[in-house]
VEXVEXTI-259799 format. One record per atom (N, C-alpha, C, O, CB): atom name; residue number from 1; chain; x, y, z. Coordinates in Angstrom, 1 decimal. Glycine has a CB too. Example, Ala and Ser with C-alpha at 12.3 -4.5 7.8 and 13.67 -1.06 7.14 Angstrom:
+------+-----+------+--------+--------+--------+
: site : pos : unit :      x :      y :      z :
+------+-----+------+--------+--------+--------+
:    N :   1 :    A :   13.2 :   -5.7 :    7.8 :
:   CA :   1 :    A :   12.3 :   -4.5 :    7.8 :
:    C :   1 :    A :   13.2 :   -3.3 :    7.8 :
:    O :   1 :    A :   14.2 :   -3.3 :    8.5 :
:   CB :   1 :    A :   11.3 :   -4.5 :    9.0 :
:    N :   2 :    A :   12.8 :   -2.2 :    7.1 :
:   CA :   2 :    A :   13.7 :   -1.1 :    7.1 :
:    C :   2 :    A :   12.9 :    0.0 :    7.9 :
:    O :   2 :    A :   13.4 :    1.1 :    8.0 :
:   CB :   2 :    A :   14.1 :   -0.6 :    5.7 :
+------+-----+------+--------+--------+--------+
This chain:
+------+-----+------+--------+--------+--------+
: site : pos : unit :      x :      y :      z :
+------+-----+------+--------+--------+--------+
:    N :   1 :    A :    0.8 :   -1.2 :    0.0 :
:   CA :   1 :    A :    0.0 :    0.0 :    0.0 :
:    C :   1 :    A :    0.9 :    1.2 :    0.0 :
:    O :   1 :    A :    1.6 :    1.4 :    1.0 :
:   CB :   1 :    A :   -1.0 :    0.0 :    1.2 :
:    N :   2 :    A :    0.9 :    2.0 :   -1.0 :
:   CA :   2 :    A :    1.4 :    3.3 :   -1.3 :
:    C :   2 :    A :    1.1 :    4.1 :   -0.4 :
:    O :   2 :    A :   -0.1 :    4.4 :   -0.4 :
:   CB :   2 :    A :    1.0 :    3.9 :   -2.4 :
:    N :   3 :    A :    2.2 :    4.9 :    1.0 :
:   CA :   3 :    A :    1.6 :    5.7 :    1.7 :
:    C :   3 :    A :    2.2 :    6.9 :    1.2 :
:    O :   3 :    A :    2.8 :    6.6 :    0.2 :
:   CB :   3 :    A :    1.7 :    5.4 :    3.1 :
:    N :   4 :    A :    2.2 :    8.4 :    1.7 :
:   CA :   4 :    A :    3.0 :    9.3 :    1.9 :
:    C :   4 :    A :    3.0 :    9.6 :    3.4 :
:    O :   4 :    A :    2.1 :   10.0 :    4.2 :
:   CB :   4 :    A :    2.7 :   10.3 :    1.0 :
:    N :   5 :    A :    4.7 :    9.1 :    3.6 :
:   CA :   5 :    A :    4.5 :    9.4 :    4.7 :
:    C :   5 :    A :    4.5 :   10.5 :    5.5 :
:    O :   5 :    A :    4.2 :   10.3 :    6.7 :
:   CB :   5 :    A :    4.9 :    8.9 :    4.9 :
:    N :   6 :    A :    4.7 :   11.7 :    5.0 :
:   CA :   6 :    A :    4.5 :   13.2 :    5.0 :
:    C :   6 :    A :    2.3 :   13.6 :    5.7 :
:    O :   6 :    A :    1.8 :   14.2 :    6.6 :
:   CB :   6 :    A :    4.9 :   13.6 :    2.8 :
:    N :   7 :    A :    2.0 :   12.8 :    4.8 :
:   CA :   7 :    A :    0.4 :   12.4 :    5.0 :
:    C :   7 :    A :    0.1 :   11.7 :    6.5 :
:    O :   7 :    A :   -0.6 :   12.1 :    7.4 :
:   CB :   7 :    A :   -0.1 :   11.1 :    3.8 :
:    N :   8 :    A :    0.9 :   10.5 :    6.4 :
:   CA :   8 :    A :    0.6 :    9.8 :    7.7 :
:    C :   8 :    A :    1.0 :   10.9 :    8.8 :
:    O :   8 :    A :    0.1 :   11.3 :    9.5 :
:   CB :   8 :    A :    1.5 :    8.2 :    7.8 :
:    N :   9 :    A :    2.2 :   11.3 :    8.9 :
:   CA :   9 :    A :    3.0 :   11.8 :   10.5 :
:    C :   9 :    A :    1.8 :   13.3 :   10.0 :
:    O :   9 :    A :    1.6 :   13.8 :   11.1 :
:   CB :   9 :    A :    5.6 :   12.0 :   10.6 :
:    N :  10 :    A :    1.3 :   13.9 :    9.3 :
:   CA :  10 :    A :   -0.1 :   14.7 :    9.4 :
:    C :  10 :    A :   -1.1 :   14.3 :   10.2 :
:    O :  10 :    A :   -1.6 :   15.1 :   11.1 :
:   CB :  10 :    A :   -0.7 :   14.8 :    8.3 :
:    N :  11 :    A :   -1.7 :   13.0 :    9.9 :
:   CA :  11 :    A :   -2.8 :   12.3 :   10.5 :
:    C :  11 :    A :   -2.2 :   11.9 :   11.8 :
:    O :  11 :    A :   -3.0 :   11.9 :   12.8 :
:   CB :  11 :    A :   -3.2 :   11.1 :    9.8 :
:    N :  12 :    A :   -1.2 :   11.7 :   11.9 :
:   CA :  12 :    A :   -1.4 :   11.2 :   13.6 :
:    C :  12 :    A :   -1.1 :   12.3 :   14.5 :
:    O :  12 :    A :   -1.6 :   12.3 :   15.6 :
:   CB :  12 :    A :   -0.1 :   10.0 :   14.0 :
:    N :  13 :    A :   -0.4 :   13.6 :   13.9 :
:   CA :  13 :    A :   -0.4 :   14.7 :   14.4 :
:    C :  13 :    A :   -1.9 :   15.6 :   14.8 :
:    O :  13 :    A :   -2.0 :   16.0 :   15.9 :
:   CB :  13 :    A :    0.5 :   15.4 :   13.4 :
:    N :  14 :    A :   -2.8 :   15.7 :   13.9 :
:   CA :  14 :    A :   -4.0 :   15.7 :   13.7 :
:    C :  14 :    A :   -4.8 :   15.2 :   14.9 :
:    O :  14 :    A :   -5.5 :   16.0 :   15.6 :
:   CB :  14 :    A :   -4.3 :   15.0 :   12.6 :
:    N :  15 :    A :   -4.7 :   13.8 :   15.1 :
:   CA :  15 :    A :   -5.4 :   13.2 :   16.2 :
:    C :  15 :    A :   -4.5 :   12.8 :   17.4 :
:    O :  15 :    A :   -4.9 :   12.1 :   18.3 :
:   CB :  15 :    A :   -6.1 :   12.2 :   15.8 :
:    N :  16 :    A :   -3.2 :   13.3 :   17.3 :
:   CA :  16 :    A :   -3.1 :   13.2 :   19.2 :
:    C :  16 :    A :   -4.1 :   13.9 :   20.2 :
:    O :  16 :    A :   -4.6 :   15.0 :   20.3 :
:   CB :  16 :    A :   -1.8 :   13.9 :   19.6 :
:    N :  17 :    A :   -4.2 :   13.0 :   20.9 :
:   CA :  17 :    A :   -4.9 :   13.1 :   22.3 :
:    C :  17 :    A :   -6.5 :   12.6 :   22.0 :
:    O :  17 :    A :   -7.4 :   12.4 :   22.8 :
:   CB :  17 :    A :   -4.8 :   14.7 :   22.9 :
:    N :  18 :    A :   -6.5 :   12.4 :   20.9 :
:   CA :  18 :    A :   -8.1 :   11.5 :   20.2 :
:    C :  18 :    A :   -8.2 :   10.6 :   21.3 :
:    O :  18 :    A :   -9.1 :   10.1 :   20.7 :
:   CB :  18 :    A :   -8.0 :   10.4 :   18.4 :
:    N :  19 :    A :   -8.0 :    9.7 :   22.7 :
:   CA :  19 :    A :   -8.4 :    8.9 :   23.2 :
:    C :  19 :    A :   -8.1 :    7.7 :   22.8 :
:    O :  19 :    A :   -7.8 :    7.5 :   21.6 :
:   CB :  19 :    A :   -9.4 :    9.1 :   23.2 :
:    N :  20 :    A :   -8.1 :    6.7 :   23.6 :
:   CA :  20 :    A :   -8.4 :    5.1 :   23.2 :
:    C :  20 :    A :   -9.6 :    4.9 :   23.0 :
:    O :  20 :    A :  -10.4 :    5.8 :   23.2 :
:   CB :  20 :    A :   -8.2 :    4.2 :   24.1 :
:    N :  21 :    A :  -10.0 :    3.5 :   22.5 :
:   CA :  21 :    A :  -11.2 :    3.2 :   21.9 :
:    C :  21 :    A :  -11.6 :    2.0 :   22.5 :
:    O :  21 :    A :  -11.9 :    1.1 :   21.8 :
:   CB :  21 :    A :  -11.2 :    3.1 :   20.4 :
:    N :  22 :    A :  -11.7 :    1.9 :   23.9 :
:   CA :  22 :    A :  -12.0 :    0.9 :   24.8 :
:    C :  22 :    A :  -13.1 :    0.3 :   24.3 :
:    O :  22 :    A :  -13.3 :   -0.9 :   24.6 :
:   CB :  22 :    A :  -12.2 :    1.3 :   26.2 :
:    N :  23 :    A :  -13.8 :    0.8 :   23.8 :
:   CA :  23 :    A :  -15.8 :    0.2 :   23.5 :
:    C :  23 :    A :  -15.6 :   -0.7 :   22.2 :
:    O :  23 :    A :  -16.2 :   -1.7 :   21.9 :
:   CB :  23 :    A :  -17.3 :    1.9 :   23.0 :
:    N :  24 :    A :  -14.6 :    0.2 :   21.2 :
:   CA :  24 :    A :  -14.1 :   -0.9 :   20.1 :
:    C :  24 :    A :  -13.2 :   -2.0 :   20.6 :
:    O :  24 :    A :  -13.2 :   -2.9 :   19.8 :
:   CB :  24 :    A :  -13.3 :   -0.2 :   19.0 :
:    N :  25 :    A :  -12.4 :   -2.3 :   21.8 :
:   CA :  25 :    A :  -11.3 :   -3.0 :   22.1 :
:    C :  25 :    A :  -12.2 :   -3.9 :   22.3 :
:    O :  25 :    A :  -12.2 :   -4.9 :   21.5 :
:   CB :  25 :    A :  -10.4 :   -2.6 :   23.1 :
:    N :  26 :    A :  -13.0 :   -3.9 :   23.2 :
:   CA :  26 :    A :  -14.3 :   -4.7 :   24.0 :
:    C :  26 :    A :  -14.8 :   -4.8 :   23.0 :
:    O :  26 :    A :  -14.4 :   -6.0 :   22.9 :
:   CB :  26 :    A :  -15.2 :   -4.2 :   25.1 :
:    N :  27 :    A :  -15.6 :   -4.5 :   21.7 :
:   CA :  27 :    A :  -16.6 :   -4.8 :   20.6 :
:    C :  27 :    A :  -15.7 :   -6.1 :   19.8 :
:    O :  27 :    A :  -15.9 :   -6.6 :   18.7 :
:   CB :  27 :    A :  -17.0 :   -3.2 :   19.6 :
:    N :  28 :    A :  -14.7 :   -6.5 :   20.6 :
:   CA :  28 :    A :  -14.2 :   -8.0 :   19.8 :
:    C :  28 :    A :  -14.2 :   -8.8 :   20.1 :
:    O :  28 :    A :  -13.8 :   -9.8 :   19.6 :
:   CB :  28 :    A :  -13.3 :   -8.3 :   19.5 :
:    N :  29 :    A :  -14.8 :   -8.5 :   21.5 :
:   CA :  29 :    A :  -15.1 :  -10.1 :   22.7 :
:    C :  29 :    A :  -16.5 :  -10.1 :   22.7 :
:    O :  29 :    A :  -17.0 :  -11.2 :   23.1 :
:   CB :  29 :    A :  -14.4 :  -10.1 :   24.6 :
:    N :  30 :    A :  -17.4 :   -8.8 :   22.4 :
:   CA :  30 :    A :  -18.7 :   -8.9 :   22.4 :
:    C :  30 :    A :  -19.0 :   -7.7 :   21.5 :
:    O :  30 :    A :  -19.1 :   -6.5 :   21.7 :
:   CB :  30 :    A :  -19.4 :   -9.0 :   23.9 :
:    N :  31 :    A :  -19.0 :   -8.6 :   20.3 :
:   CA :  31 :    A :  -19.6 :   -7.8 :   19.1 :
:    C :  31 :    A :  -20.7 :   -7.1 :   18.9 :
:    O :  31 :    A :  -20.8 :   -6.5 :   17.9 :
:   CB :  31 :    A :  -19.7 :   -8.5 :   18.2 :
:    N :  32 :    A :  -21.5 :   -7.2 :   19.6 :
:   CA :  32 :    A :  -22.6 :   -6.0 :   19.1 :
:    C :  32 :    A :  -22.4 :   -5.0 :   20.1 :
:    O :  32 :    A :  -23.4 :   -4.6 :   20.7 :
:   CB :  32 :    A :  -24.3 :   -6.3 :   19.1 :
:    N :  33 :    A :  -21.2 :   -4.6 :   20.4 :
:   CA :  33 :    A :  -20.7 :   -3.5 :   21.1 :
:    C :  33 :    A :  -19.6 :   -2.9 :   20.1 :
:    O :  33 :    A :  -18.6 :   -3.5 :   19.7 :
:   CB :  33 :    A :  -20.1 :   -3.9 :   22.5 :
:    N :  34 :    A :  -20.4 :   -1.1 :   19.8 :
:   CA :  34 :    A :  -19.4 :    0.0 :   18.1 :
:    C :  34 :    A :  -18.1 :   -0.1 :   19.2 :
:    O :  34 :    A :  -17.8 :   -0.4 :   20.4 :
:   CB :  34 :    A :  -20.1 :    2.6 :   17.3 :
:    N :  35 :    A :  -17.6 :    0.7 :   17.8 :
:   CA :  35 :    A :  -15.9 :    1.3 :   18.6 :
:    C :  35 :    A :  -17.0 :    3.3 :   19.0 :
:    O :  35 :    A :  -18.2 :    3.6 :   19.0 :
:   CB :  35 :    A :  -13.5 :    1.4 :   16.6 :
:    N :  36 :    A :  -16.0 :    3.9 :   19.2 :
:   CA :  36 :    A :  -16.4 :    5.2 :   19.1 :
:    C :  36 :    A :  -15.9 :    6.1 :   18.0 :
:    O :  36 :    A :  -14.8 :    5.9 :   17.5 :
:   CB :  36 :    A :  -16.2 :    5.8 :   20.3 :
:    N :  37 :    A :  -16.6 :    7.0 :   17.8 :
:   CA :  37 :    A :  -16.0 :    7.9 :   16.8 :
:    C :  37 :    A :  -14.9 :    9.0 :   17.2 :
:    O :  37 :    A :  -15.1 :    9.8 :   18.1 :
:   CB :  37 :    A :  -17.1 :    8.6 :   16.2 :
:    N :  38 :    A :  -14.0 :    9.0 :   16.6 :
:   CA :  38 :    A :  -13.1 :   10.0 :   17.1 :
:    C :  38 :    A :  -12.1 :    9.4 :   17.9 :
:    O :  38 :    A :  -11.1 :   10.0 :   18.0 :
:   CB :  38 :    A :  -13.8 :   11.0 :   17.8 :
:    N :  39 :    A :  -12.2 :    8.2 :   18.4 :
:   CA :  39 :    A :  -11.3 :    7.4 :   19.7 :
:    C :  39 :    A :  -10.6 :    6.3 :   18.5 :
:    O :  39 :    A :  -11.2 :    5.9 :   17.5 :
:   CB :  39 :    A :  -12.7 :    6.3 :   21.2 :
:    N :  40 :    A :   -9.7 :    6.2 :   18.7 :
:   CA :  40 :    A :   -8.8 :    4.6 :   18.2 :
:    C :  40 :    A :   -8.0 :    3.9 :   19.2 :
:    O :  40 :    A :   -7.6 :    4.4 :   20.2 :
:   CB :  40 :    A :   -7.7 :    4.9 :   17.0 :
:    N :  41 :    A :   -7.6 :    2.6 :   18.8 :
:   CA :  41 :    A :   -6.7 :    1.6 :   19.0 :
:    C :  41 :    A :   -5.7 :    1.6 :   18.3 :
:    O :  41 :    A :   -5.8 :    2.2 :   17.2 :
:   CB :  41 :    A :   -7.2 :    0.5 :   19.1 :
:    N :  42 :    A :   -4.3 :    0.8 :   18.5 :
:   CA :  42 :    A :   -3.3 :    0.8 :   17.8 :
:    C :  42 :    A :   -3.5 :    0.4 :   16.5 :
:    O :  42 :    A :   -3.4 :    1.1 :   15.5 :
:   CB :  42 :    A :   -2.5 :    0.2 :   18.4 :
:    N :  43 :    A :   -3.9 :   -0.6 :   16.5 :
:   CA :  43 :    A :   -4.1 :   -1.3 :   15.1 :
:    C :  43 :    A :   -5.0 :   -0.1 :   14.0 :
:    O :  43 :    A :   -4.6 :    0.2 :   12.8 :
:   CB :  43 :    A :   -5.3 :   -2.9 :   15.4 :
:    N :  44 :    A :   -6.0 :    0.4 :   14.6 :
:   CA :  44 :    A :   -7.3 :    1.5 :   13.7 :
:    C :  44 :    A :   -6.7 :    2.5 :   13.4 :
:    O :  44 :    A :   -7.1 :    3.0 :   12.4 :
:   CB :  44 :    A :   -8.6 :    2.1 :   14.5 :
:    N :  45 :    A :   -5.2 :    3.3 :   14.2 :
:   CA :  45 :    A :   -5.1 :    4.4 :   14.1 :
:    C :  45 :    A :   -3.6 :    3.8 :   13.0 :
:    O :  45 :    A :   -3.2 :    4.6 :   12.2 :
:   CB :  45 :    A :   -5.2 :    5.4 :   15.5 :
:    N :  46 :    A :   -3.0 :    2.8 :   13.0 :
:   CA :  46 :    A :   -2.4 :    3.0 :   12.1 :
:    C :  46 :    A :   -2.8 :    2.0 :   10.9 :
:    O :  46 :    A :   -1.8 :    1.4 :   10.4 :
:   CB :  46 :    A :   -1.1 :    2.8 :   12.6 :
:    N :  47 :    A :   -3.9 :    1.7 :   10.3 :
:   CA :  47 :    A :   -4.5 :    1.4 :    9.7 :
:    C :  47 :    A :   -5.1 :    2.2 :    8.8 :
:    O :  47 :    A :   -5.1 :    2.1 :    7.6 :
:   CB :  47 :    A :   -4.9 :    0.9 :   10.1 :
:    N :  48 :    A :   -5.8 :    3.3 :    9.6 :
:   CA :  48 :    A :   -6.7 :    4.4 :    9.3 :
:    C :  48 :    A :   -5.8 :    5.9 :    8.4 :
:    O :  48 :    A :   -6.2 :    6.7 :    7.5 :
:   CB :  48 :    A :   -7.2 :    4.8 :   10.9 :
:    N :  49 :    A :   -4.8 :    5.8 :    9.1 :
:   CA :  49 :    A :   -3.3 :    6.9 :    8.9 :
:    C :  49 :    A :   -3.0 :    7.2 :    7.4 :
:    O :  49 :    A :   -3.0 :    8.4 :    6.9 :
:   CB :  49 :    A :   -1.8 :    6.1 :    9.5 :
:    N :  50 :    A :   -2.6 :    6.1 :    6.8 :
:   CA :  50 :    A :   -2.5 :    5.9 :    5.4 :
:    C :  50 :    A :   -3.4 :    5.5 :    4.3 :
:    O :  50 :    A :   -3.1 :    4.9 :    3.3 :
:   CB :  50 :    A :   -1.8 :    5.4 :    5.2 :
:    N :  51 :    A :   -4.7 :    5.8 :    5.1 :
:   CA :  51 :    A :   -6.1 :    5.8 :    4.1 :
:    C :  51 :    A :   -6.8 :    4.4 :    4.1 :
:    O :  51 :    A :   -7.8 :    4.5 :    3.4 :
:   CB :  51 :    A :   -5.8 :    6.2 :    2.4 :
:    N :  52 :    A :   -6.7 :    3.4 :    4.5 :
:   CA :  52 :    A :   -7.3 :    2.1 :    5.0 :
:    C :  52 :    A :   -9.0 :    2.3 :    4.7 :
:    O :  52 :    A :   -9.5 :    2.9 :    5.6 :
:   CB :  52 :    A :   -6.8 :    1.8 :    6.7 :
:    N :  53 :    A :   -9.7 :    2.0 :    3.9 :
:   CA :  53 :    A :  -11.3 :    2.1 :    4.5 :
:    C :  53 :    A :  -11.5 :    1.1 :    5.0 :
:    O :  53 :    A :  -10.9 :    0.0 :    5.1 :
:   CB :  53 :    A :  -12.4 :    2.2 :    3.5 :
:    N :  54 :    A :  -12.8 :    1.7 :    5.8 :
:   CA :  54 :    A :  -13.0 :    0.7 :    7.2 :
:    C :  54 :    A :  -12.5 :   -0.1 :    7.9 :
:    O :  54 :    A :  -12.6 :   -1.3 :    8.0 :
:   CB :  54 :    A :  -13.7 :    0.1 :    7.1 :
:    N :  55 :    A :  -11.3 :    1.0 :    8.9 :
:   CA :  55 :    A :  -10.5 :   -0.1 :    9.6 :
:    C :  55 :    A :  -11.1 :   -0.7 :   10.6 :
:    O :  55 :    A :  -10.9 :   -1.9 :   10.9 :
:   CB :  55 :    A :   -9.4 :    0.3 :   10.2 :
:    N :  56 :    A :  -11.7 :    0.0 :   11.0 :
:   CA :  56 :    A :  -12.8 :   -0.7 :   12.1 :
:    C :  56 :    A :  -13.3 :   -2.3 :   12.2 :
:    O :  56 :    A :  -13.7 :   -2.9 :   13.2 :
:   CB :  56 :    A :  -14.2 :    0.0 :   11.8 :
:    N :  57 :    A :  -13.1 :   -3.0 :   10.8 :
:   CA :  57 :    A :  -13.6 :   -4.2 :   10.5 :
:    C :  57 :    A :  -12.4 :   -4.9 :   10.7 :
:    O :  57 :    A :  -12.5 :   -6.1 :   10.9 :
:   CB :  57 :    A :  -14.2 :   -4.5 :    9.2 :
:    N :  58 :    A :  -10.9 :   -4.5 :   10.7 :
:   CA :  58 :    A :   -9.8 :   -5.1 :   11.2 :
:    C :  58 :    A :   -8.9 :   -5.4 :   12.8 :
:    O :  58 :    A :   -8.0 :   -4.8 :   13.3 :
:   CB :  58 :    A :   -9.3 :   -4.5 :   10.6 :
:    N :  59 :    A :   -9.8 :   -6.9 :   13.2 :
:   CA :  59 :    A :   -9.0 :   -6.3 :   14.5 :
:    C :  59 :    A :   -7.6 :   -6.6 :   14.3 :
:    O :  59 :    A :   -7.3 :   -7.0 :   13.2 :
:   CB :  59 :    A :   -9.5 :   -6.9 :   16.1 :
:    N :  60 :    A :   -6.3 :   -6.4 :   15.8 :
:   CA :  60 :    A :   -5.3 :   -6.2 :   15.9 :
:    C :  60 :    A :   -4.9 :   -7.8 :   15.1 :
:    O :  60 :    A :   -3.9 :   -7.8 :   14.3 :
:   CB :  60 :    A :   -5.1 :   -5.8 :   17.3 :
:    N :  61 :    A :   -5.4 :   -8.8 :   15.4 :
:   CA :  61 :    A :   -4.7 :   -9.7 :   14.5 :
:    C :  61 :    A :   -4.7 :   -9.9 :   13.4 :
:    O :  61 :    A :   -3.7 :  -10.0 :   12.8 :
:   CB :  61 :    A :   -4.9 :  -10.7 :   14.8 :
:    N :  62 :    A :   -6.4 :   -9.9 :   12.4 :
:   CA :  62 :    A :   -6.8 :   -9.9 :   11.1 :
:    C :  62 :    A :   -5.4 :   -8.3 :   10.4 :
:    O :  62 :    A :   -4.7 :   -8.3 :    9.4 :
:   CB :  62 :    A :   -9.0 :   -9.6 :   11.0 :
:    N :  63 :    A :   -5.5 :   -7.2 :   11.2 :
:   CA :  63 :    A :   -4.5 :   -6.1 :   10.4 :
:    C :  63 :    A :   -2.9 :   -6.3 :   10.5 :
:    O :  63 :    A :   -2.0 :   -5.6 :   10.1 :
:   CB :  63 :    A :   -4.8 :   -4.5 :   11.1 :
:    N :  64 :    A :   -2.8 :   -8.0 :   11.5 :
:   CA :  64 :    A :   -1.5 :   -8.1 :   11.1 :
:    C :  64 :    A :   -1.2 :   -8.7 :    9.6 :
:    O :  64 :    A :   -0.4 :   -8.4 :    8.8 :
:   CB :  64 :    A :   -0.9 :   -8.8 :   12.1 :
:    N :  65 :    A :   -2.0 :   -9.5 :    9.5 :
:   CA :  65 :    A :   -2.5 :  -10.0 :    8.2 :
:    C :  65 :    A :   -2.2 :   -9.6 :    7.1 :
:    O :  65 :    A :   -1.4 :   -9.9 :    6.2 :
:   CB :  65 :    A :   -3.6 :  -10.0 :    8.0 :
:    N :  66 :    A :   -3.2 :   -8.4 :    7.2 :
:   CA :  66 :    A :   -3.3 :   -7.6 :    5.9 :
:    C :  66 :    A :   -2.3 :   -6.9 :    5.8 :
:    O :  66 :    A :   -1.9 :   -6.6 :    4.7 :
:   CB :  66 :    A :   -4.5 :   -6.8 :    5.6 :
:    N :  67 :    A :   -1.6 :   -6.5 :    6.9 :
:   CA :  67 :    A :   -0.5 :   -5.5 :    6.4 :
:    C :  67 :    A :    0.7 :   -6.2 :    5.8 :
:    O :  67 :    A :    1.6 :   -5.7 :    5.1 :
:   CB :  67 :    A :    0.1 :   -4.5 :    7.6 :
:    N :  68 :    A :    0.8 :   -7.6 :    6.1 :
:   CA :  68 :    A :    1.8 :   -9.0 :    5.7 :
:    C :  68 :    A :    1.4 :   -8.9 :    4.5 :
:    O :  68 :    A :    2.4 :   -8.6 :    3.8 :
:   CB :  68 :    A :    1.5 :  -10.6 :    6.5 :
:    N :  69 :    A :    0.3 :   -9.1 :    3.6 :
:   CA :  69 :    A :    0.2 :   -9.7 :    2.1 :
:    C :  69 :    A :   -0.1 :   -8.1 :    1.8 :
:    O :  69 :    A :    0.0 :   -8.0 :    0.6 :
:   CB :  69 :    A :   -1.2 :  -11.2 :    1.6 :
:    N :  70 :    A :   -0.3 :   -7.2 :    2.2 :
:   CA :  70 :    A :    0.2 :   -5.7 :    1.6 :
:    C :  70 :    A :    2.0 :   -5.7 :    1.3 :
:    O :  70 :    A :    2.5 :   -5.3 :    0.3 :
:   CB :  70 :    A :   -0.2 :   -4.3 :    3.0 :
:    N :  71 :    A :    2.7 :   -6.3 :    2.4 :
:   CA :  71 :    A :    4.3 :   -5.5 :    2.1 :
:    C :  71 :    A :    4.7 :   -6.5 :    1.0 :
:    O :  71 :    A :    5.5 :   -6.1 :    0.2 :
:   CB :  71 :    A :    5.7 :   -5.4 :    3.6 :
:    N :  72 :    A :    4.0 :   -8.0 :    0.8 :
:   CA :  72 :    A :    4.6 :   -9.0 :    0.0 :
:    C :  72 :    A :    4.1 :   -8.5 :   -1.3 :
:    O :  72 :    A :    4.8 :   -8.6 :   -2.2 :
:   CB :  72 :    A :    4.2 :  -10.6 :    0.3 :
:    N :  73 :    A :    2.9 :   -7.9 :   -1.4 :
:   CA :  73 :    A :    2.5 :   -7.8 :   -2.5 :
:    C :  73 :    A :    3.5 :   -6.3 :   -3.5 :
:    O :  73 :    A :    3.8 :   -6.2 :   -4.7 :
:   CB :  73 :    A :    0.8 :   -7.7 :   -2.2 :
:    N :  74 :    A :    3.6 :   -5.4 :   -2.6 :
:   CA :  74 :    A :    4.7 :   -4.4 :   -3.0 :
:    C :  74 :    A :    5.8 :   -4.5 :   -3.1 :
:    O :  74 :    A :    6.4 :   -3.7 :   -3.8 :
:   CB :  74 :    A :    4.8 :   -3.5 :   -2.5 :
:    N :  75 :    A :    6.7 :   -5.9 :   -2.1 :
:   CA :  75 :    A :    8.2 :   -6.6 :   -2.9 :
:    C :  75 :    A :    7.5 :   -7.0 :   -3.9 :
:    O :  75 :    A :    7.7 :   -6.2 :   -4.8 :
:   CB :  75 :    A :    9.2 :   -8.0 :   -2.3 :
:    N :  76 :    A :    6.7 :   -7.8 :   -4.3 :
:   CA :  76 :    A :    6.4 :   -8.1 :   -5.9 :
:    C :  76 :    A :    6.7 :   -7.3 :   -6.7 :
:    O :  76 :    A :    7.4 :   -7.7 :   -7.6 :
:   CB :  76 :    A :    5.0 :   -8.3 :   -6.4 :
:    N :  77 :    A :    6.4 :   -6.1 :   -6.7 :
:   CA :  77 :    A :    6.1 :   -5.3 :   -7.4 :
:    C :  77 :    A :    7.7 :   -4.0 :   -7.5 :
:    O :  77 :    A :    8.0 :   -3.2 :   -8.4 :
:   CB :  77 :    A :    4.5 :   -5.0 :   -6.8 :
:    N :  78 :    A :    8.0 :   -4.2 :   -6.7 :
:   CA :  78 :    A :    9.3 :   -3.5 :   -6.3 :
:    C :  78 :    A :   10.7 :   -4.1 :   -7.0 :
:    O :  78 :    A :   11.5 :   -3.5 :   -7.7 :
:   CB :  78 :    A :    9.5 :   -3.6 :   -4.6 :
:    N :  79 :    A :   10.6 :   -5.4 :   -6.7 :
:   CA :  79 :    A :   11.6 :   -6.3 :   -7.0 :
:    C :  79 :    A :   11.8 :   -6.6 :   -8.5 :
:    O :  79 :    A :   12.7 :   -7.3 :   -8.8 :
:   CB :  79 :    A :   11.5 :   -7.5 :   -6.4 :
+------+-----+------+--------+--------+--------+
């Protein structure tokens, strides 16, 4: 995934002090509990940073995932 990282260290600058997202942390052990708006977790906020839609549907394990067959897929493509 093509970031700029100029963009990203904007976005996280942007939302320091945004909160944790305890209600989303907890909405993964008991899913019909949202995250909140405006609040993130590690995984959401660096997911979210470099334009990700709907990180929210990624928890901390599934976005280790995706960010794994994201970097393989850009050595493909690099190499």
């Amino acid at each position: 995934m093509p970031a700029d990282a100029a963009a990203v260290r904007t976005w996280f600058e942007q939302h320091a002090g945004a909160g944790y997202d305890w209600a989303g942390v907890f909405g993964f052990v008991v899913r019909p509990l949202g995250g909140e708006p405006d609040r993130y977790f590690c995984s959401g906020s660096i997911a979210t940073a470099p334009g990700v839609k709907e990180p929210f549907r990624l928890d901390p394990n599934a976005f280790e995932g995706f960010a794994a067959s994201v970097a393989q897929y850009d050595r493909a493509f690099v190499e």
